[in-house]
C-alpha positions in Angstrom: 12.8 16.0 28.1 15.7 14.7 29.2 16.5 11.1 26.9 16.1 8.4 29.1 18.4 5.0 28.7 16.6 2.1 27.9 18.9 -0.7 29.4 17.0 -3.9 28.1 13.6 -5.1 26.5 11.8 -8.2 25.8 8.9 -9.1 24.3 6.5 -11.7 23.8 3.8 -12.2 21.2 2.1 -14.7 18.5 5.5 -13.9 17.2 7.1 -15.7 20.0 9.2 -15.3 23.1 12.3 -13.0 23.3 13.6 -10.3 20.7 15.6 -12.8 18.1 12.5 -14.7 17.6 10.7 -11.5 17.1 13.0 -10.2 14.9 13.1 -13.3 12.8 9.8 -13.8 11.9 9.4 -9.8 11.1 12.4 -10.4 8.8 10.5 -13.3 7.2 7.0 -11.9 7.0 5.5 -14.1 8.9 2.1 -13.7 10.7 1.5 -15.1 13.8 -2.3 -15.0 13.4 -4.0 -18.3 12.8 -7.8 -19.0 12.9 -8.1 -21.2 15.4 -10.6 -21.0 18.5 -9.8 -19.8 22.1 -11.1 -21.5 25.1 -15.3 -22.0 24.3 -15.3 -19.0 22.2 -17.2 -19.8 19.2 -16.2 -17.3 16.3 -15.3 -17.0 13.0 -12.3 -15.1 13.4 -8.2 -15.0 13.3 -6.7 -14.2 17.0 -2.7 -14.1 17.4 -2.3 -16.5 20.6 1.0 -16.7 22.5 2.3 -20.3 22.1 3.3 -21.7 26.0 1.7 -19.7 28.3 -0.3 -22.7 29.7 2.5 -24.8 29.8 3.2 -24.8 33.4 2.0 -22.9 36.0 3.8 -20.2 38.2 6.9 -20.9 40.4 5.8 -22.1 43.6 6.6 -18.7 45.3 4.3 -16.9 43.0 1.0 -19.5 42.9 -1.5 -17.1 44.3 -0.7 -14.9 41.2 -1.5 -18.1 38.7 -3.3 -16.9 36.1 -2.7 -16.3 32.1 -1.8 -12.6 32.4 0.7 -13.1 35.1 2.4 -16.5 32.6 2.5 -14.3 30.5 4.3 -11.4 32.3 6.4 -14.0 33.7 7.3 -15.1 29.7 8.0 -11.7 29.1 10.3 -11.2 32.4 12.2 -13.9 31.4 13.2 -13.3 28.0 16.2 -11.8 26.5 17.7 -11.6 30.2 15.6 -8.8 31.6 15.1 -9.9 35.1 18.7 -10.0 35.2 19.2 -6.4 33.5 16.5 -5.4 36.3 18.1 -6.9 39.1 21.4 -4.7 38.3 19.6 -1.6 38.4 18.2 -2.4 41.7 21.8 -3.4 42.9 23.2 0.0 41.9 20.2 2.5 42.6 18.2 0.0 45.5 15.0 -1.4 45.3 13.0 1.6 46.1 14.4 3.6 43.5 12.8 1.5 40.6 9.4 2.1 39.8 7.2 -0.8 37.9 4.5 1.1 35.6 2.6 -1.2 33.3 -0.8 -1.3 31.1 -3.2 -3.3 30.6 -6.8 -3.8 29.3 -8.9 -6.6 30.7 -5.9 -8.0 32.6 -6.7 -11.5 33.9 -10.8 -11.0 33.6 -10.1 -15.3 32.0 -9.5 -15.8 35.5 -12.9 -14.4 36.5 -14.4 -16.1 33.8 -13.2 -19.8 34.6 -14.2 -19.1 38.1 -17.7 -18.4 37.3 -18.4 -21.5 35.6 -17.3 -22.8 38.9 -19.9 -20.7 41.3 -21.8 -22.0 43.8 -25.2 -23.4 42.1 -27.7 -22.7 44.9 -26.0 -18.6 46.6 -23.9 -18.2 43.2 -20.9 -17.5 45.4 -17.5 -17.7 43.4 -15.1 -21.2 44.4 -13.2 -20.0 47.8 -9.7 -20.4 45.7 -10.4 -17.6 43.3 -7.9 -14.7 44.3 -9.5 -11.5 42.7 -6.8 -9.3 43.9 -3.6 -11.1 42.7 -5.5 -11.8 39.3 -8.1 -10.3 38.0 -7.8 -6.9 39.9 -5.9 -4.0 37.3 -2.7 -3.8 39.7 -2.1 -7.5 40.1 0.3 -7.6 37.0 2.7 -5.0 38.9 2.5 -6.1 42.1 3.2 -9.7 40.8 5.8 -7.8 38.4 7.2 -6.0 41.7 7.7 -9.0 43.9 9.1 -11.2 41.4 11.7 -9.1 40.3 11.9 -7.9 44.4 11.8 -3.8 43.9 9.5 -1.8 46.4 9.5 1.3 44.9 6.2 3.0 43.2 3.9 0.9 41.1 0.5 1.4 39.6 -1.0 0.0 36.3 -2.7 2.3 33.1 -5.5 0.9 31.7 -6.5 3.7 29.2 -7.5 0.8 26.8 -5.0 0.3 23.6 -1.9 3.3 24.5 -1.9 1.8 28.2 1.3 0.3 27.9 2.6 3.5 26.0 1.5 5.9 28.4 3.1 4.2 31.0 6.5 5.7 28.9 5.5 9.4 29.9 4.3 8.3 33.6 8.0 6.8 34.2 9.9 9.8 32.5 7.9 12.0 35.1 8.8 9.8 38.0 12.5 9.8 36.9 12.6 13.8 36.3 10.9 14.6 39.6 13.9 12.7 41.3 11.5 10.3 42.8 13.4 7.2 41.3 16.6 6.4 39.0 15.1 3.4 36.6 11.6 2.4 35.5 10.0 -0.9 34.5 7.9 0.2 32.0 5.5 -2.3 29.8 2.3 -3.9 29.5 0.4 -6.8 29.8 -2.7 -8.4 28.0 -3.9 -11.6 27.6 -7.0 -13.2 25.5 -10.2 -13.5 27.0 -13.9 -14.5 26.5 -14.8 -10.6 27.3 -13.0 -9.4 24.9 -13.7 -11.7 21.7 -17.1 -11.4 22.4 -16.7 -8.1 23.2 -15.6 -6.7 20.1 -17.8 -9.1 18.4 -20.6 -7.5 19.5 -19.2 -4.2 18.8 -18.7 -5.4 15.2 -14.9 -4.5 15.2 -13.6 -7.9 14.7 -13.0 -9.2 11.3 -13.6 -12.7 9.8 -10.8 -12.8 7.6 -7.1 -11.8 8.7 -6.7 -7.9 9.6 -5.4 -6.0 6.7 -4.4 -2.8 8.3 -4.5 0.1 5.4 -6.3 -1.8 2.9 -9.3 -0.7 0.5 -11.2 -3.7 2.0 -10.0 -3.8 5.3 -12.7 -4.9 7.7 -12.1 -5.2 11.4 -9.0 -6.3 13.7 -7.8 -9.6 14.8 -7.3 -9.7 18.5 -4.1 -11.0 19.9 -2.3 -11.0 23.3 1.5 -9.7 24.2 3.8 -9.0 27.2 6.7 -6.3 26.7 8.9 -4.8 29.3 11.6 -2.1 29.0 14.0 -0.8 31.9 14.5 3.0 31.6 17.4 4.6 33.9 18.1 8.0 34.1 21.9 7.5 32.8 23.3 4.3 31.3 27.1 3.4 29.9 25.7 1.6 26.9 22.3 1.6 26.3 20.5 -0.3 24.0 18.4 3.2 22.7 17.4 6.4 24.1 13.6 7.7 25.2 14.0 11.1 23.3 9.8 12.2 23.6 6.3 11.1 24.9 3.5 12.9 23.3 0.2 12.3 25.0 -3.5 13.4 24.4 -7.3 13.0 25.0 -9.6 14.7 22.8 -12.5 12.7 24.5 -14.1 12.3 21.1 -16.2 9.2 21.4 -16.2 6.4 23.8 -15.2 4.1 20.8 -14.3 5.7 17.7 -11.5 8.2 17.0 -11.3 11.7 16.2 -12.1 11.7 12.5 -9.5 14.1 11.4 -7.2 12.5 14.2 -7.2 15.7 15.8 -5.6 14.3 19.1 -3.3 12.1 17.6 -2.0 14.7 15.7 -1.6 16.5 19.0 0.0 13.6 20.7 2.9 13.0 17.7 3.5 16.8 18.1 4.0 16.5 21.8 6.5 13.6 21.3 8.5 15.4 18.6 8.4 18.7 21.1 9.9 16.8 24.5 12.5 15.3 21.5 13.5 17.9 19.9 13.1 17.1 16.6 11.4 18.3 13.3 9.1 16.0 11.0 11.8 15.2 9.1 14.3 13.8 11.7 12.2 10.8 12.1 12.8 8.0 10.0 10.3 4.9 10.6 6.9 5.2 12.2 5.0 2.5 13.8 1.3 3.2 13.2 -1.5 2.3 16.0 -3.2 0.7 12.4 -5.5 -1.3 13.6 -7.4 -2.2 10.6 -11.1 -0.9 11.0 -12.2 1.6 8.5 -12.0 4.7 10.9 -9.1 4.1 12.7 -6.6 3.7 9.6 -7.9 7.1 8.3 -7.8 8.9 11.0 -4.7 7.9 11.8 -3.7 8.1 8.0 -4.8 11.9 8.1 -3.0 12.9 11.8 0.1 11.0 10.3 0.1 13.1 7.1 -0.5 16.1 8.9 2.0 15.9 11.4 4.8 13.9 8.4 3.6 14.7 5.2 3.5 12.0 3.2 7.1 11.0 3.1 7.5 8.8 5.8 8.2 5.6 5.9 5.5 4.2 8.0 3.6 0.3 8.7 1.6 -1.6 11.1 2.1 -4.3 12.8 -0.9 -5.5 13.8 -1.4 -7.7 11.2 1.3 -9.9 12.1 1.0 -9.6 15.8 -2.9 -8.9 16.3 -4.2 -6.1 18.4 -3.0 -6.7 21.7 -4.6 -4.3 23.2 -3.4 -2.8 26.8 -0.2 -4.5 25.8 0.0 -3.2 22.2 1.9 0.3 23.4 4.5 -2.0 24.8 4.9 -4.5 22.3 4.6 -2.2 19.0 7.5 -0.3 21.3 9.8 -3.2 21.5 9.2 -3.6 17.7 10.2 -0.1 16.9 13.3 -1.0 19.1 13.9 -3.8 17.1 13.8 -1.8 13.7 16.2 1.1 15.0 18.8 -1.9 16.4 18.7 -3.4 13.5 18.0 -1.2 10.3 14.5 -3.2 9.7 11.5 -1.3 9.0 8.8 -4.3 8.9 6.0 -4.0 5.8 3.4 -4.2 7.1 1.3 -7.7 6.1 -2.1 -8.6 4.5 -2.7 -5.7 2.7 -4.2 -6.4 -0.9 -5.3 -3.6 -2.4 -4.2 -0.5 -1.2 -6.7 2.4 -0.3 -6.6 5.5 -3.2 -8.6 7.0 0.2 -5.1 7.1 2.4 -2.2 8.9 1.7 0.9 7.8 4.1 4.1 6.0 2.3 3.0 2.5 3.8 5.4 0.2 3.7 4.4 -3.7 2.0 7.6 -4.8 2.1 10.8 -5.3 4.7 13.2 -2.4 4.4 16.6 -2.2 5.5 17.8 1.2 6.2 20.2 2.8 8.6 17.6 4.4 11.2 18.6 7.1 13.9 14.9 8.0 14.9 11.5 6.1 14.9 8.6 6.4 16.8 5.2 4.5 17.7 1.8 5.2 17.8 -0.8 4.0 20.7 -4.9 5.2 20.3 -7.1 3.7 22.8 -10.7 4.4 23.5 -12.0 7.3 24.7 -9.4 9.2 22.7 -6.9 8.4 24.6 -3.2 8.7 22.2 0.0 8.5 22.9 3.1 8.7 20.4 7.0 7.2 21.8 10.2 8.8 20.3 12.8 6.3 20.5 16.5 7.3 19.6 19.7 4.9 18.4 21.9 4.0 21.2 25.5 2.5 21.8 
């Protein structure tokens, strides 16, 4: 493919809002996991909460979109000067030739779930000021995304579970070849919800102690919640990196669990070293999907050494952010931007003993290193992968 200039990014996690505060805690190994409850859910887990979503609602202009999914895209928007890097892009190619293409998971199903404690006791009706389509509905977080920052040119939501908001990556870079737009606001969106904790609960992924991503004991994830957004234009005069590849899969395994020799994420890191152009070797920090349950780590540990060898330098995230699900493509994206901006490839945290069982060089501890090439890996559901090739810029 042709690389694609990525103008701007921001980010917002249990980290915190905005790229230096990101950056710092990364730098200082700092997870932003706590164990701590969420709303009325009553489990003994650690979740990775975004600090000052609920601190004040929506502007005015935006109140029918109210809801914690759309706070937090509006956090996200907000940060590091993004609307503003958005809004010059739509001054020099017009509104209708940037696209909005986000992911999400559950998007604002909290907003569903508050109203229903609310229904109607005797017909069970929902309250008359719940607004299903502006919050709850899949597309609300781009067509709030759209209106706020005022473009009206094509917009749809992924929700292919956890590589929604990596996907979204190819779906832009097809947009932008097939001359149907010049720039892309590309991302995701996911926040915490009652569904979900209880969701993967029940589905006895969700671990009681912190995530440990790669470790002998590892026992389950941690769920969190993120917003991330990148601009993508088809030519840029300093550019913050380069898209170089988009690898994408769906080996339709199981509903739930992967591939177990990671056969289509193997495919998918193959496809985004093809559109770059590079070998194996060319890439020098990998962001791993990592999840922390048993069968993800190793079949992504297998796909990674199959694809890599076991050279790489390679981490996840996850346990300092969480698993933030439909936004997790996105915001493990802006980290990988963060680590090829700044020569930081983040250890990844919790890890106690490491697993004889897995073979990729996982990294424990910060590294500084002058990096040219990383890349990130997304794995949702249904086999659904997706692997982002990000290049150095200015």
């Amino acid at each position: 493919m042709t690389p694609l200039a990525i103008s701007n990014y921001s980010v917002a996690s249990a980290l915190g809002t905005g790229r230096a505060a990101t950056l710092a805690a990364l730098r200082a190994g700092r997870s932003g996991l706590s164990r701590r409850s969420f709303e009325t859910a009553n489990l003994a887990t650690w979740i990775g909460e975004v600090e000052g979503v609920d601190a004040e609602p929506l502007p005015a202009a935006w109140a029918d979109y109210d809801c914690r999914n759309n706070r937090l895209a509006w956090l996200g928007l907000q940060a590091d000067g993004f609307a503003a890097s958005v809004q010059r892009a739509r001054l020099r190619f017009g509104a209708g030739r940037v696209g909005v293409f986000l992911g999400t998971s559950t998007s604002a199903i909290l907003q569903t779930e508050l109203a229903y404690r609310r229904r109607d006791p005797v017909s069970g009706a929902l309250p008359g000021d719940f607004r299903y389509a502006e919050t709850h509905n899949t597309y609300s977080v781009a067509r709030f995304t759209r209106q706020a920052l005022q473009l009206c040119g094509p917009a749809f939501v992924v929700s292919t579970a956890c590589s929604s908001s990596a996907k979204v990556f190819g779906s832009a870079a097809r947009m932008i070849a097939l001359g149907l737009i010049d720039a892309a606001v590309v991302g995701g969106v996911d926040s915490l919800c009652l569904t979900t904790l209880y969701g993967f609960n029940s589905l006895e992924l969700l671990a009681r102690d912190i995530c440990r991503p790669w470790d002998a004991g590892r026992r389950g994830l941690s769920l969190g919640e993120g917003a991330a957004f990148a601009l993508l234009e088809r030519d840029a005069s300093e550019p913050r990196a380069w898209l170089l590849g988009v690898g994408e899969s769906s080996d339709g395994h199981h509903m739930s669990s992967p591939h177990p020799e990671g056969a289509g994420a193997a495919e998918a890191m193959r496809g985004a070293l093809a559109q770059a152009g590079l070998a194996p070797t060319q890439v020098d920090y990998l962001n791993l999907h990592g999840t922390a349950t048993p069968n993800n780590d190793a079949a992504e540990d297998l796909a990674v050494c199959t694809v890599f060898g076991t050279a790489l330098a390679c981490s996840s995230t996850k346990g300092a952010t969480g698993h933030t699900l439909g936004a997790a493509g996105g915001v493990e994206a802006a980290i990988a931007l963060l680590a090829l901006e700044h020569g930081l490839m983040p250890g990844g945290l919790n890890r106690r003993t490491p697993d004889t069982a897995l073979q990729c060089n996982y990294q424990v501890a910060n590294r500084d290193a002058a990096l040219r090439v990383v890349a990130s890996n997304s794995f949702g559901f249904g086999g659904s992968n997706a692997c982002l090739v990000f290049g150095a810029g200015r």
